[in-house]
N, C-alpha and C positions, 0 to 999 in steps of 0.2 A: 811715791817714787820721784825722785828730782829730777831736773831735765839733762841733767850730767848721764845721768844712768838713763832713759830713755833713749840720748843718742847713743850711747857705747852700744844700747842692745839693735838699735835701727841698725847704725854700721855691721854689725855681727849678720844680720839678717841679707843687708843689700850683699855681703862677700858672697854666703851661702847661695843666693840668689842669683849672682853672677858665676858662681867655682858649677852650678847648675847647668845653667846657659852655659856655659862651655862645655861641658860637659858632654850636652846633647849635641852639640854642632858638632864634636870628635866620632862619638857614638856613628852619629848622620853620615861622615864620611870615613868612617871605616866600614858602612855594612857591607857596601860591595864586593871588598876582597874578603869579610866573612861570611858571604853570602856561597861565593864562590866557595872558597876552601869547604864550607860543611857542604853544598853537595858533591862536590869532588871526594869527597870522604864518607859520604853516604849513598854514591851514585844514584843520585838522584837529578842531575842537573840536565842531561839528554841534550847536551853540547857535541857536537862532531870536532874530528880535525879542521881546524882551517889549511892547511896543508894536504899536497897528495901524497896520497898510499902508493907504493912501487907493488905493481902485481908481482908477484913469484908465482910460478904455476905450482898451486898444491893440489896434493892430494883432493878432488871434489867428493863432498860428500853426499853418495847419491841416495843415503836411506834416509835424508832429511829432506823434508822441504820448508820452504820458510817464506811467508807472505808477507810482502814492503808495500803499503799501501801509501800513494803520493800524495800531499794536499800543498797547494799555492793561498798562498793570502798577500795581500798588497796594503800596506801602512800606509794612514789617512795621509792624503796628500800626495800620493804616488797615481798618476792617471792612467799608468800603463794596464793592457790588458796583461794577463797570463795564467797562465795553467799545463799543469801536467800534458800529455799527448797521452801517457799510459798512466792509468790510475792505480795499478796492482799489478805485481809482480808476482811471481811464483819463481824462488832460486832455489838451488843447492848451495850448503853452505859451501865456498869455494870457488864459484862459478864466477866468471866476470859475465856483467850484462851492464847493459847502457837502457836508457832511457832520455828522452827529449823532452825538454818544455819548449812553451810555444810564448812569446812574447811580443807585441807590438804597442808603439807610444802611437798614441790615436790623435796624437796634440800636432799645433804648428810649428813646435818648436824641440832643439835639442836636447834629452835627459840622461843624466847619468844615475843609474840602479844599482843597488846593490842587495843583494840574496842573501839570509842568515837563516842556516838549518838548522833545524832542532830534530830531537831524534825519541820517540813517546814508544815505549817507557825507557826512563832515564840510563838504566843499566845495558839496553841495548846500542847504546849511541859508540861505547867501543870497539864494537865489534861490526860497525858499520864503515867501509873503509872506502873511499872515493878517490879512482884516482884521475877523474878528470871531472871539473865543476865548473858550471859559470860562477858557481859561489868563491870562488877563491882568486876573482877581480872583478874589479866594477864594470859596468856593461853601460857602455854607450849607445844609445840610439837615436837614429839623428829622428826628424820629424816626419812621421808620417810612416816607419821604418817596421819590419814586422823579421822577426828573425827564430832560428827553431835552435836552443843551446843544448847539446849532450852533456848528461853525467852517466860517468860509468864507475862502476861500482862493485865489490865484492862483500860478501858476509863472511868474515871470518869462522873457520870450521871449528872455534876454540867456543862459539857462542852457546851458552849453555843450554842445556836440551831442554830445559820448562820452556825458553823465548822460541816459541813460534810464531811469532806474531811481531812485526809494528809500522810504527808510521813517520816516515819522514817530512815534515811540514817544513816549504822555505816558506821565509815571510820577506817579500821586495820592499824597499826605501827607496826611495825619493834622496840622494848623496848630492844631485846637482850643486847647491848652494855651498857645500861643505869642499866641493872640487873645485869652485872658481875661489875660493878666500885662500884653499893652499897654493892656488894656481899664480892670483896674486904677490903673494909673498914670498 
């Protein structure tokens, strides 16, 4: 094989090599919004509104009952305390009920939190309707600061009769850092 032919096959090789590599970088940053769409499409993703639900008074349905069991977790880095006040609920589907979490920054200094709910199992997160949350803005506490947040809440009476059952988990952040650079700017 001569060296003519050697390099034409190397160049063939480094394209492929490179049409690869990019390849995977596109892939990398497209999963997200495929990640999204297939479980939006497979209700599997147990995302809530970010937004509040407007109660209408309906119909309550009293030959249901349906158990929302609360769970808190706090994202490495976050030093606040928190947790539910009520761990389990017992609604009708239809019923507006509130629930309190409990949160204090145990630090010297001021933090801004932010709450992302998720909703287990994925197909009941529609039918979870909030129409007051700390999770739908950041929550400032200055230092040393202990405060109790309300969310209130309805189960829509459309949620199908298998789901008796689930669990809404917030998980708190740590946004401080992310609020003084928009702050800056």
């Amino acid at each position: 094989m001569s060296a003519q032919q050697n390099q034409a096959k190397n160049n063939k090789l480094v394209l492929k090599l490179a049409a690869i590599v990019i390849g995977m970088f596109g892939f990398g940053f497209a999963l997200v919004p495929i990640y999204d769409v297939l479980c939006d499409v497979l209700g599997i993703n147990g995302k809530t509104s970010d937004t509040a639900a407007v109660y209408e008074v309906v119909e309550i349905d009293e030959s249901r009952l349906i158990t929302v069991d609360f769970i808190t977790r706090i994202n490495t880095g976050m030093p606040w305390e928190f947790r539910a006040e009520t761990k389990r609920v017992k609604v009708h589907p239809g019923q507006l009920s509130q629930v309190n979490f409990y949160v204090r920054n145990p630090t010297t200094t001021d933090i801004v939190g932010q709450a992302v709910p998720s909703v287990s199992p994925g197909p009941a997160a529609i039918y979870m309707n909030k129409t007051e949350c700390f999770c739908f803005e950041q929550q400032t506490l200055k230092a040393g600061e202990e405060v109790l947040m309300p969310m209130q809440f309805y189960v829509d009476p459309q949620l199908p009769e298998k789901i008796t059952y689930f669990t809404v988990q917030y998980t708190l952040y740590n946004v401080t850092a992310s609020k003084d650079v928009v702050a800056m700017n």
